[in-house]
C-alpha distance (Angstrom), angle and dihedral (degrees) to the residues before:
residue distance angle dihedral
X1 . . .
X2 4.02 . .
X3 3.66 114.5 .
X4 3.70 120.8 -132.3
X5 4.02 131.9 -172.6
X6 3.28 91.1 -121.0
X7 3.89 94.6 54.0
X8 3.78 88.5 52.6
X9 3.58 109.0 116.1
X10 4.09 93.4 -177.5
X11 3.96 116.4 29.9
X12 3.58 110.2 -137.3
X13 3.84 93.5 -152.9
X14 3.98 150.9 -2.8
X15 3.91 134.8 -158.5
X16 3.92 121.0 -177.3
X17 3.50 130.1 150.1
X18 4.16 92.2 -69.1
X19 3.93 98.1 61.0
X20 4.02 140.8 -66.2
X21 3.59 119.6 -81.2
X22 4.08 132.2 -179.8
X23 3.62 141.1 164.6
X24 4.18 107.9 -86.5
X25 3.59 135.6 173.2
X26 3.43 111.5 -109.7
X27 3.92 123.2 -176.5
X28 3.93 107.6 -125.2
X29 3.57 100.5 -139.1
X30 3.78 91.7 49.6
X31 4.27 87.9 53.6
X32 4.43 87.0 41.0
X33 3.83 86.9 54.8
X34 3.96 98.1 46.8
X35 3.82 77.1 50.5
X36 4.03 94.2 56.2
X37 3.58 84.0 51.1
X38 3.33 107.8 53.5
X39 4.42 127.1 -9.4
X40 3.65 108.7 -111.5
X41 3.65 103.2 20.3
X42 3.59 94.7 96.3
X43 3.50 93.3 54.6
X44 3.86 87.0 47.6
X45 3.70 94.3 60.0
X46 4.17 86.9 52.5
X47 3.82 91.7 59.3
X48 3.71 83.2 -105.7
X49 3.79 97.6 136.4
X50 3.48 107.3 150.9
X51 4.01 91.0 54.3
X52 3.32 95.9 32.2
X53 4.21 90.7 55.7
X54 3.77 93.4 41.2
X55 3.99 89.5 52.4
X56 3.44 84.3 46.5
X57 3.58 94.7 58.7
X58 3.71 95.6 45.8
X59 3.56 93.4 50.8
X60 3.98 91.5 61.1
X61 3.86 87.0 40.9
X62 3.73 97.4 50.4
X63 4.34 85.8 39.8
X64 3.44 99.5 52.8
X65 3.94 95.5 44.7
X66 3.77 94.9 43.8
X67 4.17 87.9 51.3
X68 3.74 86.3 -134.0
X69 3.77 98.8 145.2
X70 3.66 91.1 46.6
X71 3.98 88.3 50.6
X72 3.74 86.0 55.5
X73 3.81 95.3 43.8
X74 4.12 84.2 57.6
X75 3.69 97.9 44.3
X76 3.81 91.0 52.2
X77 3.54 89.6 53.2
X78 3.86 86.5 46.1
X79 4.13 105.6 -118.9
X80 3.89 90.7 122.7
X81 3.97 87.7 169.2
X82 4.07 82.7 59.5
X83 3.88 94.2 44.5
X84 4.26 90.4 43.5
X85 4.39 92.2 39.9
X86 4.69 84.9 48.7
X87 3.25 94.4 44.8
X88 4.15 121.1 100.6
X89 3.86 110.1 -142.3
X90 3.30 95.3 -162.8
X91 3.47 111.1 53.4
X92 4.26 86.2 37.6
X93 4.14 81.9 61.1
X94 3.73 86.8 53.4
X95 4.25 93.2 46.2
X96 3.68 94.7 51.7
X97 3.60 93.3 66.6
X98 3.49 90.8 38.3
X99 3.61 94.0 55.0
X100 3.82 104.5 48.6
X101 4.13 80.7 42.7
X102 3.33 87.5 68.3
X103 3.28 105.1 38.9
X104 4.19 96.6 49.5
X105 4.32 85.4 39.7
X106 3.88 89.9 56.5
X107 3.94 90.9 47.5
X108 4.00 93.5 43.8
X109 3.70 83.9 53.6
X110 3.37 104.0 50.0
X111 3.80 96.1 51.1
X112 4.23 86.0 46.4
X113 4.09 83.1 54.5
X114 3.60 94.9 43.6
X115 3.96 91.6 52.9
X116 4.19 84.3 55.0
X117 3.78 82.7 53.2
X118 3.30 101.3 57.6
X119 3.69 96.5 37.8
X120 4.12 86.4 57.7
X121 3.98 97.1 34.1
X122 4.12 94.9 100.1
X123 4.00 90.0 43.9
X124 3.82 116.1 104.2
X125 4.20 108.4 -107.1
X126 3.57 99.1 -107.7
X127 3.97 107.8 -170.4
X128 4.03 140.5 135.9
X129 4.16 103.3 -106.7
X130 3.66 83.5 -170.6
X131 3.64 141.9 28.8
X132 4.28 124.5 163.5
X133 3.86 117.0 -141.2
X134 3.65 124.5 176.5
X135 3.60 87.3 -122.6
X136 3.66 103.0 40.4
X137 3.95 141.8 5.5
X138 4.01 110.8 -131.1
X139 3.95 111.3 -163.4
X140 4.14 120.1 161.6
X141 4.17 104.0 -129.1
X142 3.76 135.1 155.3
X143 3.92 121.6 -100.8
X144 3.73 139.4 177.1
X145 4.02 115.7 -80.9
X146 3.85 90.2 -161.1
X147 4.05 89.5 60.1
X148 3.80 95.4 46.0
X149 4.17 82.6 48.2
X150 4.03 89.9 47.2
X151 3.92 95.6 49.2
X152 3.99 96.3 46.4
X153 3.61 91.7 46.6
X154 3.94 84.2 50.7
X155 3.72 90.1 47.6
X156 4.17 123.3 -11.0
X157 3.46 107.0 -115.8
X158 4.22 101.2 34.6
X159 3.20 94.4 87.6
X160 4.01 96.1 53.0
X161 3.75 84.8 49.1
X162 3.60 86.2 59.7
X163 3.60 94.7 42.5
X164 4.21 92.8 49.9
X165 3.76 90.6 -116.6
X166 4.05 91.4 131.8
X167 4.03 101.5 167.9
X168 3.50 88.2 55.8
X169 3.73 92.1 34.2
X170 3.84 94.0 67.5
X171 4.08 97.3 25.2
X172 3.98 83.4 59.4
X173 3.91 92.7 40.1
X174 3.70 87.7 45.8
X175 3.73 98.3 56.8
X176 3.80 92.8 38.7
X177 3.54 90.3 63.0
X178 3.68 99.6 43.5
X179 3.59 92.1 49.8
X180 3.66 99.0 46.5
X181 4.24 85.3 47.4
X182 3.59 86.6 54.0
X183 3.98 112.6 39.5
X184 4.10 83.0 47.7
X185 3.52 80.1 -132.8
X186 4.02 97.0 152.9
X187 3.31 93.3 42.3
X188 3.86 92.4 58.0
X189 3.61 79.3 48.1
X190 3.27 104.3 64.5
X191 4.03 94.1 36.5
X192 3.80 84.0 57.6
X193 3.57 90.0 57.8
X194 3.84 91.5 43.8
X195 3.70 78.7 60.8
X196 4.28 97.2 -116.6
X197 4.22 89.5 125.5
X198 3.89 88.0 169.6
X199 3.74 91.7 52.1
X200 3.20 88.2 50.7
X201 3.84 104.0 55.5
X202 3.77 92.4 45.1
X203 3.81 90.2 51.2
X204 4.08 89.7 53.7
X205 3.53 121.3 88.9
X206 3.94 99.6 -154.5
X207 4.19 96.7 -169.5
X208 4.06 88.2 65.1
X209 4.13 90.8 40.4
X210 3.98 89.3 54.0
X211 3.74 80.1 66.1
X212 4.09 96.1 64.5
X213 3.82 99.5 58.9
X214 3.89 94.5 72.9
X215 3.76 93.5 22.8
X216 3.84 87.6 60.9
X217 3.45 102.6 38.7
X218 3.62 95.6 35.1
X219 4.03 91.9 56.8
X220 4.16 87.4 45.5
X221 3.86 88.3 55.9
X222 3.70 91.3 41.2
X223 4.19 93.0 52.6
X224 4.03 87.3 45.4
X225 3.72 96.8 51.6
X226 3.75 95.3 37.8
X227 3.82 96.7 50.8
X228 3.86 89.6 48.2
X229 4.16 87.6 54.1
X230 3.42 93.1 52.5
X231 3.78 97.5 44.4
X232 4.14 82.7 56.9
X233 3.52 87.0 49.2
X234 3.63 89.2 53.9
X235 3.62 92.4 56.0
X236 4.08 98.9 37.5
X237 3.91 77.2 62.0
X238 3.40 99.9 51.9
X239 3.62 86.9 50.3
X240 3.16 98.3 51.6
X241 4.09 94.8 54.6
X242 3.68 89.6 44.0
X243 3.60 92.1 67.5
X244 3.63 104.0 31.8
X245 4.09 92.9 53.7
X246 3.82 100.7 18.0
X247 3.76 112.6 30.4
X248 3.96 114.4 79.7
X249 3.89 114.6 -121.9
X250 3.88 104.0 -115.0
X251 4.41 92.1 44.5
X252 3.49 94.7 140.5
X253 4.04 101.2 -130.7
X254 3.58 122.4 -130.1
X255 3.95 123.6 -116.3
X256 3.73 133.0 -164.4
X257 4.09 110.0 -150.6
X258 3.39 116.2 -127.5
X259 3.96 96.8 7.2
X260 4.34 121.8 131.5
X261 3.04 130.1 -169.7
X262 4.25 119.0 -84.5
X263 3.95 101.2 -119.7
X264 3.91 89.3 178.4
């Protein structure tokens, strides 16, 4: 039976002028531990991105008003009667259900999503590799994962530029910026370099630094496993009009016993 788009019940993928996005297997613990790390990024990684930026922006709400990263930032330095007197009960009482929220959310959602993706993995990829606006020109290609890694570990949000993932392009360049305004961190920077080191730990505000670690990492990982979707998009594609326009209709196809598919 010949597949057409319009017999498709469940697309496998899109691309417009905001970004590319498909159906993916994604392992559940790895999306519930981006979670831990950071609110919202699991839900990023799912294509989720207007939960995943609205959980993102309660978790920094909720963070900042509880004084939990400041807490933390005393109880590594070991003055627990600092971290316990900072921090705001109330709002921590309303983060702890927030956080594990997010994290069992995220991992409901990615087994929902992978259960999409299996139901669609034998379809042909049926997608638009090009498509001409006045205002910008949207073709599907392969690029480097390592280079979308580099430039949002540089900066959280380059490498999903790079990668045409554009919501979470300017959510992640958005926060970036506001964080690094407020935690003063490149100004300590540069007065650490100038040599002042006590300027430039009283200039630092360590509760909005604690944010970068996972922000920063988090995006990098993002951008890496992103690009490497898309480039297996790319070829799924390619596929997919090789045999439609190419392949003749009785080619007998050519199966392996015994072999699955690698998920990993």
């Amino acid at each position: 039976m010949e597949w057409s788009f319009s017999m498709v019940r469940r697309n496998k993928a899109l691309m417009d002028f905001i970004g590319t996005t498909r159906l993916s297997y994604h392992r559940p613990s790895v999306v519930a531990w981006w979670s831990a790390a950071f609110p919202g990024f699991g839900h990023m990684l799912l294509n989720m991105h207007v939960k995943g930026n609205a959980l993102f922006l309660i978790e920094i709400i909720i963070n900042v008003q509880s004084k939990l990263n400041l807490a933390m930032v005393y109880t590594f330095m070991g003055d627990f009667h600092q971290a316990t007197t900072v921090l705001n009960t109330q709002w921590t009482l309303i983060y702890i259900p927030f956080y594990f929220f997010c994290i069992w959310d995220s991992y409901r959602s990615a087994i929902d999503i992978n259960k999409l993706y299996f139901l669609t993995e034998n379809q042909p990829v049926e997608v638009n590799v090009m498509d001409l606006h006045s205002y910008e020109i949207c073709y599907l290609d392969k690029r480097v994962p390592w280079v979308a890694g580099m430039w949002s570990l540089l900066l959280p949000g380059l490498g999903q530029f790079y990668a045409r993932r554009l919501i979470t392009s300017f959510s992640l360049l958005a926060w970036s910026l506001t964080i690094y305004i407020i935690s003063h961190e490149l100004q300590s920077i540069q007065m650490l370099l100038n040599g002042t080191l006590s300027d430039a730990t009283k200039v630092i505000r360590p509760e909005w630094l604690l944010f970068m670690p996972s922000l920063i990492f988090g995006a990098s990982y993002d951008a890496y496993a992103k690009t490497i979707e898309y480039n297996c998009l790319f070829a799924d594609e390619q596929r997919s009009y090789l045999h439609r326009e190419w392949q003749p209709k009785n080619f007998p196809l050519p199966f392996k016993k015994g072999r699955t598919p690698d998920y990993d």
